[in-house]
N, C-alpha and C positions, 0 to 999 in steps of 0.2 A: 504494500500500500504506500502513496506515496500523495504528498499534498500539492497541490496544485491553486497560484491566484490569474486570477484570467482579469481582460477586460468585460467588467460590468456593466449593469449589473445584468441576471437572467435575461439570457432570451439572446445576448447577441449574436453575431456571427463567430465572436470568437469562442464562445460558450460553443457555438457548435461544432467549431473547428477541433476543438478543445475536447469536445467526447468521440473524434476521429482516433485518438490517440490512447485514451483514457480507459479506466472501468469502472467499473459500478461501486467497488472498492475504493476505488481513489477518492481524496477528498478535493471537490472545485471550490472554490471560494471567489466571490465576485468582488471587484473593487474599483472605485469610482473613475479611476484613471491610469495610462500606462503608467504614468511615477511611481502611483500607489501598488501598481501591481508587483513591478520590479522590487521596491523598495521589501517588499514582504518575503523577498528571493536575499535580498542585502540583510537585514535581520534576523532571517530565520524563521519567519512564520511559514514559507514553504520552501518546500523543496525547486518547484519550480514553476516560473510564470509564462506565459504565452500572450502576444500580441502580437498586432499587426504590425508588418513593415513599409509594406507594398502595395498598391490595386493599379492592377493592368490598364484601369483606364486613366484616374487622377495622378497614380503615382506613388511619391514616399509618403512615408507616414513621421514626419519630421520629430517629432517628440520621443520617436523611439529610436530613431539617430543619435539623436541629442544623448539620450539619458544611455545609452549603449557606451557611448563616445569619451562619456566625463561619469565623475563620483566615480564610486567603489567597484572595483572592477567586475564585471560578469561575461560571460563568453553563453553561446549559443551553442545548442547541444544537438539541435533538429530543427525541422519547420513540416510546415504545413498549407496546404493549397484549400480554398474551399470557392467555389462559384457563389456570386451572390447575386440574387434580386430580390428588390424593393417592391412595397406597398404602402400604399398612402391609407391611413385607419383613424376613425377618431372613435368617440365614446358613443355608443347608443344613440339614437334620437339630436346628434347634433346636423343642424342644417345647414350653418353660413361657415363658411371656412375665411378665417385671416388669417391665423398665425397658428404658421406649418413648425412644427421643431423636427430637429434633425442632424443629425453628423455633418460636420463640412464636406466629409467625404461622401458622402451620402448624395446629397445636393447636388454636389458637382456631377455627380452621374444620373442626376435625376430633371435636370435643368428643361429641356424640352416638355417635358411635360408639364412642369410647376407652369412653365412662361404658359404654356397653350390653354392650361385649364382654371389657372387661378392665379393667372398676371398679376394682380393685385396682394396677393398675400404677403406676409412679413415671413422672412425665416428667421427662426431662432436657432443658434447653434448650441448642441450636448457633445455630453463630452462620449456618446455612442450611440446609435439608433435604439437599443432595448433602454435608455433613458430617458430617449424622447419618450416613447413609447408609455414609459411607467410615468412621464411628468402628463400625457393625455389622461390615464388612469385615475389621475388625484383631479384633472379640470384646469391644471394652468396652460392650457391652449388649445387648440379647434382642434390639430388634427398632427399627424407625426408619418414620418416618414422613416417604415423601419421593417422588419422581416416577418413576417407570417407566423414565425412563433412567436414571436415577440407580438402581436396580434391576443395569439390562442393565448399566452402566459397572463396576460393583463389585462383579458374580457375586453378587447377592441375589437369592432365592428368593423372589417376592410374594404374598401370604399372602390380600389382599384388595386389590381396585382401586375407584377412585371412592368411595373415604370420606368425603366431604368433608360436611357437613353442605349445603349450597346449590353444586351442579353449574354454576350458573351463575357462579363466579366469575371474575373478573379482574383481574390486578395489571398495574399502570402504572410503566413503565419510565422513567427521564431519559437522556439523552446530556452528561455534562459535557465541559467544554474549560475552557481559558483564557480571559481573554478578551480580545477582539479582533476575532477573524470575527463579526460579526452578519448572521445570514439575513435577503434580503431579505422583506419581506412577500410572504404566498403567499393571502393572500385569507382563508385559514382558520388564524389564528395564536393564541398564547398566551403572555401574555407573566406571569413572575415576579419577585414582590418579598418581601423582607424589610424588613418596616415597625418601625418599632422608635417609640414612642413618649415624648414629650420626661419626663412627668411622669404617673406614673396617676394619672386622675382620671374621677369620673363624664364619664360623653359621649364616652371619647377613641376606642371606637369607631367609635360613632356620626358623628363630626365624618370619620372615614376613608370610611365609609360614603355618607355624604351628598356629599362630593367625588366620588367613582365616581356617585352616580345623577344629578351636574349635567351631569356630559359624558354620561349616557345607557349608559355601561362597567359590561358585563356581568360580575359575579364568579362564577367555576366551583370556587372555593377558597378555605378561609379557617381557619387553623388555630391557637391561639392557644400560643407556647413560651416558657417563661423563659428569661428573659435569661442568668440565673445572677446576676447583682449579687446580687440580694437575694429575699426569699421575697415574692412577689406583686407582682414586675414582670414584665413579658410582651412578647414583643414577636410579632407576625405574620406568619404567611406566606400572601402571597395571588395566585391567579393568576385574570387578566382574560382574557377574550375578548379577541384582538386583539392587534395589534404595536405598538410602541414609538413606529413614525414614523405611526403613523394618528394625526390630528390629538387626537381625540379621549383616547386611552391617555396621549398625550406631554402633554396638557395636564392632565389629572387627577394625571399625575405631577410635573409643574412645580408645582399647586398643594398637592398633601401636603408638599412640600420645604417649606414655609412656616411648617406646624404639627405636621410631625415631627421628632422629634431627628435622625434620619437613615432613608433607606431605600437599602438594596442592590438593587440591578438586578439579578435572576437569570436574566435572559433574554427574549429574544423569539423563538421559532421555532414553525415550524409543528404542528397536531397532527395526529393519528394519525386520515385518513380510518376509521370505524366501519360 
């Protein structure tokens, strides 16, 4: 048995991504934000957290960058893929819709339809679609934009299903931990960095760049975040094909040590057969 804190609360998509992985055994625990959820990984109230990084259509998911990147170090252990779409739900018996709440990311994949059928509405941003969801339940606004079980969980009434501007979409889960356990290579791995460079200056991509194409290290990821020091420093987050102990990864990595100020090991673990 092992404890697990997800982003909350009930009903999200990562709640569900989250029982991909899980059992009935395990303990899930929701919590109000990725901070919170990591920070219960940095503590010790669980074992390990799960959230989102990614969605195919808007992108990263910036706060788990961030919080991966900086404080107490954590490394990723696995991830997870899960398709999502949307529905727009409110309470029983409501009729005039203004103010839709909703995930930013959420939104941003929902945008066509908001403009087409309720131009006028306000959006409110949560900090996940199953909180829109549960702040419809309590009446602090018309209507929410969020998942079908998040619906069934909090006695919503769905108004329209499959809103989403592109059907096809897909958000990419992490598994964090401590660290310590590193998974052996499984043939099909991915391994994350946080690169932080010594001094901006022209090339200092490029020179990170050109170390990955000497060992032949394929990049699946490459996202550029400030630092916070100062306005126009930046530092990277980037994930390679491959594990840590493949000659090739470990040695790209020995050599950025030499012309970066530092990079963080986010992990090596396997990904998500497709």
């Amino acid at each position: 048995m092992s404890t697990y804190a997800y982003l909350g609360p009930v009903g999200t998509f990562t709640e569900a991504a989250l029982k991909k992985i899980t059992t009935d055994s395990d303990i899930r625990t929701p919590y109000a934000n990725v901070t919170a959820a990591l920070d219960a990984v940095r503590t010790g109230s669980a074992d390990f957290a799960l959230v989102p990084i990614e969605n195919s259509i808007e992108g990263v998911v910036a706060r788990t960058l961030d919080e991966l990147a900086t404080g107490d170090p954590l490394v990723i252990a696995g991830e997870v893929t899960l398709p999502v779409s949307f529905a727009l739900m409110t309470r029983p018996g409501i009729t005039e819709i203004k103010r839709i709440a909703t995930h930013p990311h959420a939104e941003a994949q929902c945008r066509t339809y908001v403009a087409t059928h309720y131009p006028h509405a306000e959006i409110i941003p949560t900090n996940s679609t199953a909180a829109a969801a549960e702040a419809i339940s309590r009446g602090e606004f018309d209507a929410a934009i969020a998942s079908s079980a998040a619906a069934s969980h909090f006695g919503l009434e769905i108004r329209a299903e499959n809103i989403g501007d592109n059907n096809g979409a897909i958000t990419r889960f992490v598994l964090v931990q401590k660290p310590g356990n590193l998974p052996e290579p499984s043939g099909n791995d991915r391994t994350s960095l946080a690169v932080f460079i010594d001094i901006d200056h022209a090339g200092a991509l490029l020179e990170i760049l050109t170390v990955f194409a000497k060992y032949q290290v394929n990049l699946t990821f490459i996202q550029s975040r400030p630092t916070g020091r100062e306005l126009g420093h930046y530092h990277f987050i980037i994930d390679v094909e491959g594990h840590i102990k493949d000659t090739s990864v470990g040695s790209s990595i020995d050599e950025l040590q030499e012309i970066c100020d530092d990079i963080r090991f986010l992990g090596s673990y396997p990904r998500e057969a497709r």
